[in-house]
Residue, then its C-alpha position, 0 to 999 in steps of 0.5 A: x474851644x481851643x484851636x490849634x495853631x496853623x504851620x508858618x513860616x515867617x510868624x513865630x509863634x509863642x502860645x503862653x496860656x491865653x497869650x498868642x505872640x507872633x513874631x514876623x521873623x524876615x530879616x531879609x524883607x525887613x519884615x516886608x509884606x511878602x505873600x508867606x507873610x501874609x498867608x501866615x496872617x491869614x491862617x493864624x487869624x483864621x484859626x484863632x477867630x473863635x478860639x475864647x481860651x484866647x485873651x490877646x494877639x501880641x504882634x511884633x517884629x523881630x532884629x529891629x523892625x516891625x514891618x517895612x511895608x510892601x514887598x516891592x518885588x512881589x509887586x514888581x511881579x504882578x506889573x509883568x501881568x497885564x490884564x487882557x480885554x475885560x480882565x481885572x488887572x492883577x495888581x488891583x485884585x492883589x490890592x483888594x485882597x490886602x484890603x480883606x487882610x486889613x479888614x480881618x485884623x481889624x475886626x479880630x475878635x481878641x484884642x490885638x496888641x501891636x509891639x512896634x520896634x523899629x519901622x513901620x511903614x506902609x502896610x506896617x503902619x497900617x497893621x498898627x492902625x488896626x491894633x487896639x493897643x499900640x507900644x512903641x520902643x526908641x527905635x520905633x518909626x512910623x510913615x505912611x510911605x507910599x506917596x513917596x513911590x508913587x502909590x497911595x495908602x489905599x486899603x489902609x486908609x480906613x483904619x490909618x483915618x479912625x486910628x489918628x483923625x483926617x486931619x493927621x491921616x492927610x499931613x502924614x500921607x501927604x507930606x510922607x513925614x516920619x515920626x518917632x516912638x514918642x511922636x507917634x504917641x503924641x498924635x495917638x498913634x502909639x498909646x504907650x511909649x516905652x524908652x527902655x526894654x525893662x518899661x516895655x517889658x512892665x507897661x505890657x505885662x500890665x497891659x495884659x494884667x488889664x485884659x486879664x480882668x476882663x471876660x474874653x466873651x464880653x471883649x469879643x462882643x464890645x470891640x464888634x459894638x464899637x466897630x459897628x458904631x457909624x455903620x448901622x442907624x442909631x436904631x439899627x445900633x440899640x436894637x444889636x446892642x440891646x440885644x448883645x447885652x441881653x446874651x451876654x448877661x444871660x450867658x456863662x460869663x455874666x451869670x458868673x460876673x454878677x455872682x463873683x461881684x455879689x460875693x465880693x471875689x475876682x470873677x474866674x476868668x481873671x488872671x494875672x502873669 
C-alpha cells in the first residue's frame, strides 16, 4: 500500500520511486530539534510505517548541517514551567516523548540512511545512531555535546551504546570530544566516508542499488529480528524467528524469491537507479 506523504515544515520531502529523501531545512536552528522538527519526524514516520512500495528513508541536512542537537530555547521554555505538588515536571515528560521519537526511528520498518553533512550533535548524533547506514562528508561533525551544559545524552543513549560499544559511548560522552567524518568512521560511527560530492554521490547510489536487491518485506522482518536479538529469551527468539521464517517464505516475496532463483533471473522486486 502507498501512503501518502503528510504536510511539513522543516522536512522537505523527495519521493523518487521507492526512495523517501527528507531533508531538514532550519537554517536558523541549525537544523536543531525544534518541536516543528520533531512533529515533522513523527508524521512522516507515522505515514511511511506500513508503506512496503518504500525501500529507504534517506535523512539530511540542508546549508551544511545535519542536526545541531536540542533546541536550547524550546527548552528554556518548559524551565519556566514548574511541576506543582505531584505533577510531572515538563521538562521530564518532554525528555520522555524524545525518547519515544528516538525509539520510532530506530525501530522504522525501512532501512534508514542518515547522509551527515556538517554538525551532528546532541539529538543529531543520536538520529545517526538510530540509522542502519551512516555517510559522512568532510564537513561532517560529531559530538555527544550535552555533558558540556550540564545535561546528559539521556534518551539517546541506547542507541549511541549499540551503534559504537560502552567503551567509545563513555570516552565521547564523558570528555564531549568531537570527531570528523573520517574519525567517525574509524570508531564505526559512520560507515562510508565520502571526501567528495561526486563519491557521495556514488557510494550512496550503490547503497541504494544494494537495497535495491533486496525484498522490502523481507528487510522489514530482518531489521525487527536483529532489533529484538537480547530483548527476548533464546527460546522466546527461535520460536519468533522460526516463525517470521515460515511467513516470509510462504508469502509474495519468498514464493517469487525461490521462483526468480530457480529460473536464474533477478527477483521483481529488484531495481537499480
Amino acid at each position: 500500500m502507498t501512503a501518502p506523504l503528510p504536510a511539513t515544515t522543516i522536512l522537505k520531502l523527495d519521493r523518487q520511486g521507492s526512495r523517501l529523501y527528507a531533508t531538514i531545512a532550519d537554517p536558523s536552528t541549525r537544523n536543531a530539534m525544534t518541536a516543528a522538527l520533531v512533529e515533522d519526524l513523527w508524521a512522516v514516520l507515522n505515514a511511511t510505517e506500513n508503506d512496503r512500495s518504500l525501500r529507504t528513508l534517506i535523512l539530511q541536512g540542508a546549508d551544511g548541517a545535519f542536526c545541531a542537537g536540542a533546541d536550547l530555547k524550546g527548552t528554556n521554555k518548559a524551565l519556566d514551567s514548574a511541576p506543582g505538588a505531584g505533577e510531572v515536571d515538563p521538562l521530564e515528560a518532554q525528555n520522555r516523548a524524545g525518547g519515544e521519537l528516538f525509539a520510532k526511528l530506530n525501530e522504522h520498518p525501512l532501512a534508514v540512511i542518515a547522509v551527515v553533512d556538517g554538525p551532528a550533535f546532541g539529538g543529531g548524533f543520536g538520529m545517526a545512531c538510530c540509522a542502519d547506514i551512516v555517510l559522512a562528508t568532510p564537513r561532517a561533525r560529531f559530538a555527544l555535546s550535552e555533558t558540556g551544559l550540564g545535561i546528559p545524552p539521556a534518551q539517546i543513549a541506547p542507541y549511541v551504546v549499540g551503534r559504537i560499544g560502552l567503551r567509545m559511548a563513555r570516552r565521547l560522552g564523558l570528555a564531549g570530544t568531537r570527531l570528523d567524518g573520517a574519525q567517525a568512521q574509524d570508531i564505526g560511527l559512520v560507515d562510508f566516508y565520502c571526501e567528495t560530492a561526486d563519491s557521495l554521490e556514488a557510494t550512496l547510489t550503490k547503497v541504494l542499488n544494494d537495497i535495491g536487491r533486496c525484498a522490502p518485506g523481507a528487510n522489514a522482518v530482518t531489521k525487527r529480528l536483529f532489533l529484538s536479538v537480547g530483548s527476548l529469551s533464546p527460546a522466546a527468539y527461535r520460536d519468533e524467528a522460526a516463525r517470521a521464517f515460515a511467513g516470509c517464505l510462504r508469502g509474495e516475496e519468498g514464493q517469487e524469491g525461490v521462483r526468480a532463483f530457480a529460473e536464474k533471473r533477478p527477483a521483481r522486486w529488484v531495481e537499480k537507479i
